[in-house]
N, C-alpha and C positions, 0 to 999 in steps of 0.2 A: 753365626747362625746359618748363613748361608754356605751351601755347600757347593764346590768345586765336581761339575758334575764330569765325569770320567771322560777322556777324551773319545769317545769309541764313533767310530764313523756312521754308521746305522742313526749313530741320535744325535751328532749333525745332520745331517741330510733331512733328520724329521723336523727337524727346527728352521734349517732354511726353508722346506716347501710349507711349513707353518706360517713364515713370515713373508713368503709369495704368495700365500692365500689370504693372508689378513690385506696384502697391499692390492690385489684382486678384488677384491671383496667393499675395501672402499670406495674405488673405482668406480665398480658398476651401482655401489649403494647413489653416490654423486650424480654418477647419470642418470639414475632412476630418480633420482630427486627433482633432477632439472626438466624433466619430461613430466613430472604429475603438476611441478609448480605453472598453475596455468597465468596466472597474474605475472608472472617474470617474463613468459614466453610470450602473449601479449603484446606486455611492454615494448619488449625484444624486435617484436613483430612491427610494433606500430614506429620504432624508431628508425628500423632500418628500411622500410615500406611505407613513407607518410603519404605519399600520392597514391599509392592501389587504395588504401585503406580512408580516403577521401572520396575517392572518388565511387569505391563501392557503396560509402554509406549514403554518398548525393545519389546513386542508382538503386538501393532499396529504400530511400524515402521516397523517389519519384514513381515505384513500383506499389508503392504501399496506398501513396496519395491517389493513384488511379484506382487502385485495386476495392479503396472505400470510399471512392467519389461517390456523388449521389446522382442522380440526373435529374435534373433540369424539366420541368413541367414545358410543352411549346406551349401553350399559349394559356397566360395568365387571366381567370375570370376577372373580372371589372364588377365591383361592387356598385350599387346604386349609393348618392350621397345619403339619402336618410339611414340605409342600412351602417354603412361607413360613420356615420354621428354617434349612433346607437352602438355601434361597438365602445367607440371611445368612451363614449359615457359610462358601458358597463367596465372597462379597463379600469377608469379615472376613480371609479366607485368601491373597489375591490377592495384595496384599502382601508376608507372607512368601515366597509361593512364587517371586514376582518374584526376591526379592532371593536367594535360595536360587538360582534358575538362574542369578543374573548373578555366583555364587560361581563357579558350574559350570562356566560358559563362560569365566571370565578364567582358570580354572584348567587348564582342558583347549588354550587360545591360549598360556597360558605352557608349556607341556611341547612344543603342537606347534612354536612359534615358539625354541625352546633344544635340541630335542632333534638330536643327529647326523643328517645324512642318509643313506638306508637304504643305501648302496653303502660307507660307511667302518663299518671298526669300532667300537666302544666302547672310548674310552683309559683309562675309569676302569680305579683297580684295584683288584680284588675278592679280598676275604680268601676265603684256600682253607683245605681243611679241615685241611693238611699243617700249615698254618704258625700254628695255635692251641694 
């Protein structure tokens, strides 16, 4: 099936610069690979460069920690002790009253969420004073 293709020089020549261009072509496809792969280059970077790439990152955390520092009030109000008691007590109290409302509120969701709607009657039935 395969055919012996004529020896003619013209189609060598197009075959060898066919097969210098396929090996061209892989070449720069490889380097073009190794240049978009940013995670190898990285790598590459961080192993052959461990002390720049240390020391940069202790220089843009120390840059970063100034940069969203807060400052520092000078001089600190002084509370009176009743006020100072009265905090804590409202603090200490939060809690309870939390859980006190979230009694309040499932309680008052379950009556509105069970109760009849206001156009029907009520079917319970209610002891009269006749029938005691």
């Amino acid at each position: 099936m395969d055919r012996k293709l004529p020896a003619i020089p013209e189609i060598q020549r197009l075959i060898q610069l066919s097969a210098a261009a396929r090996s061209c072509l892989s070449r720069e496809a490889t380097v073009l690979r190794s240049r978009v792969d940013l995670a190898a280059r990285l790598r590459s970077s961080l192993n052959h460069h461990p002390l720049t790439w240390c020391f940069s990152s202790l220089a843009s955390g120390l840059a970063a920690s100034f940069m969203w520092r807060r400052k520092i009030p000078l001089e600190k109000k002084r509370r009176a002790i009743p006020a100072t008691l009265l905090g804590l007590t409202l603090s200490a109290a939060r809690p309870l009253v939390n859980a006190w409302l979230g009694k309040q509120l499932k309680h008052w969701l379950a009556r509105q969420t069970f109760s009849p709607p206001s156009g029907r009657r009520n079917c319970r039935a209610t002891p009269t004073s006749n029938s005691i």
